[in-house]
C-alpha positions in Angstrom: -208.5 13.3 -200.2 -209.3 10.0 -198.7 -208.7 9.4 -194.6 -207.1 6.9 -193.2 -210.6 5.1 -191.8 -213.0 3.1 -193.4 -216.7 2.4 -192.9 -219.1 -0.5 -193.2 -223.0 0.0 -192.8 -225.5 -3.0 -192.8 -228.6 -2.7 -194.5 -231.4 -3.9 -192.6 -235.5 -3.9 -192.6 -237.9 -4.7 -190.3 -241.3 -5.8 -191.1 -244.3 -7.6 -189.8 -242.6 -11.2 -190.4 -239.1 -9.9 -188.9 -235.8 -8.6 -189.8 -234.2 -8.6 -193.3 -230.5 -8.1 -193.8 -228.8 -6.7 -197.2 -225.9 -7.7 -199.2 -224.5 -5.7 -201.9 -222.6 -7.7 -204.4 -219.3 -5.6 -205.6 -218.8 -5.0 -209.8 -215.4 -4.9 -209.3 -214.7 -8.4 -207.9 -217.8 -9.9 -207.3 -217.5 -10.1 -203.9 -220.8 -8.9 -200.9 -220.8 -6.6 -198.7 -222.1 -3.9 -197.1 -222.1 -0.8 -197.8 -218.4 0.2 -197.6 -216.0 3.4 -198.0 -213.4 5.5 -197.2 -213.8 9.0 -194.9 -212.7 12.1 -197.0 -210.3 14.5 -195.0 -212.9 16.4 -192.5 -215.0 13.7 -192.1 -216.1 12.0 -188.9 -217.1 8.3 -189.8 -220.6 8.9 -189.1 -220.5 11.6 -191.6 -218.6 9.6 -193.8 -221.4 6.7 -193.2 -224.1 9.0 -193.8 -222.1 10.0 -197.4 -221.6 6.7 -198.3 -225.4 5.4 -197.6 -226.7 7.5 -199.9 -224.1 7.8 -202.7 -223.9 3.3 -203.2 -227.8 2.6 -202.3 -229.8 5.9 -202.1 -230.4 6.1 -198.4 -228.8 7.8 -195.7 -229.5 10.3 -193.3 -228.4 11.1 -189.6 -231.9 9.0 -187.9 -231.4 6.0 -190.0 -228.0 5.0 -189.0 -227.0 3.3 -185.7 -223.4 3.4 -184.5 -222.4 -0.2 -184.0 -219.9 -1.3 -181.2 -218.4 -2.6 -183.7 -214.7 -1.8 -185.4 -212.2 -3.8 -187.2 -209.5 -3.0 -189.2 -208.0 -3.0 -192.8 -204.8 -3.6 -194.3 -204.1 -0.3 -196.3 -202.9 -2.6 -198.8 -206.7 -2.8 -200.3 -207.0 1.0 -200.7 -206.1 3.3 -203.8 -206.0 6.8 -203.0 -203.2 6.5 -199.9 -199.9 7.8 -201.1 -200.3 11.0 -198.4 -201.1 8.2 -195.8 -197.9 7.9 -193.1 -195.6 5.3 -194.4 -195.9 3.6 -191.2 -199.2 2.8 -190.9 -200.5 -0.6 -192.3 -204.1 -0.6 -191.0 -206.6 1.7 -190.6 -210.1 1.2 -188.6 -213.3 0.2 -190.2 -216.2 1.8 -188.2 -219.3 -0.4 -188.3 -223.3 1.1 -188.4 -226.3 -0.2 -189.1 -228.7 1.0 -191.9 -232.7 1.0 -191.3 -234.0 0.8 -195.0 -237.9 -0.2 -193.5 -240.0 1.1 -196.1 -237.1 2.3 -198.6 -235.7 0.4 -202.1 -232.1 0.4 -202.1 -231.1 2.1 -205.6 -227.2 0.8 -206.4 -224.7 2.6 -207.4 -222.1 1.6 -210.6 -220.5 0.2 -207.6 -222.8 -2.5 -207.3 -224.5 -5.3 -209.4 -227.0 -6.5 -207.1 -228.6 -6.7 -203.6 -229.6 -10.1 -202.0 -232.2 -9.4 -199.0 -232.1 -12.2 -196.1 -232.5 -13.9 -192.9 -229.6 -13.8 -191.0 -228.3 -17.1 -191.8 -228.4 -16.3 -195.7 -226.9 -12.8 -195.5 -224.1 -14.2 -193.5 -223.6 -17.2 -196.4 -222.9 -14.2 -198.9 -220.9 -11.7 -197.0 -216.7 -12.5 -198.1 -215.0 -10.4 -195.4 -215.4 -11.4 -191.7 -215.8 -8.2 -190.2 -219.0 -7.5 -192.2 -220.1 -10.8 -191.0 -219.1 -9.4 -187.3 -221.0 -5.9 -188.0 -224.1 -8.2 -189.4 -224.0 -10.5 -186.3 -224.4 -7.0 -184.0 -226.9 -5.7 -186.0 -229.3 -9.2 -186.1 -228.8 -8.9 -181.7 -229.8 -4.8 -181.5 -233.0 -5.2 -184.3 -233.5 -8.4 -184.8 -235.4 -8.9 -181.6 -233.4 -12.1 -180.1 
């Protein structure tokens, strides 16, 4: 059963000419993004994070995720799954983290059409919700070495 919290992770790399940033672009309505995804009852976000990494681009594990400071929230309106969800509650947190992918290939899920890698300025063009763009801007100050 789905939570009532939501994460986002940033996919980011860092190599001898700087730091990359991923977008994912979304089959279902085109849109980027990060990686993004509801908890499952039991989960802890970061757990949920971890889950998520690896099931929409084939990486995730515990020492290549960073907590962000990072947390927005969500409308429920945009989620299936929520009919157990209190009646009363019309947003639910989005957790933010950041991805390292340095020396890894993302491998998409069904979820996904394609991956666009970046400077910051790019990736930020792409992204369609503003709290990935907020998560992104966070990540870019903690790796990209401003």
């Amino acid at each position: 059963m789905r939570a009532p919290f939501q994460i986002l992770a940033i996919p980011y790399r860092v190599d001898t000419s700087g730091v990359t940033f991923a977008a994912l672009r979304r089959s279902d309505d085109g849109n980027w993004q990060g990686v993004a995804g509801g908890g499952e009852l039991g989960e802890t976000p970061f757990q949920a994070a971890i889950r998520e990494c690896r099931e929409e681009v084939g990486v995730g594990s515990r020492n290549r995720l960073a907590t962000l400071q990072t947390i927005s929230s969500v409308s429920v309106e945009h989620f299936t799954g929520r009919d157990h969800w209190p009646s009363d509650l019309f947003v639910i947190p989005e957790y933010c983290f950041a991805l390292n992918c340095t020396g890894k290939d993302l491998v998409l899920s069904a979820e996904h059409t394609e991956v666009r890698w970046g400077t910051y300025e790019n990736t930020r063009k792409l992204l369609h919700w503003d709290s990935n763009k907020t998560a992104l801007w966070e990540v870019s100050r903690r790796f990209g070495h401003f």
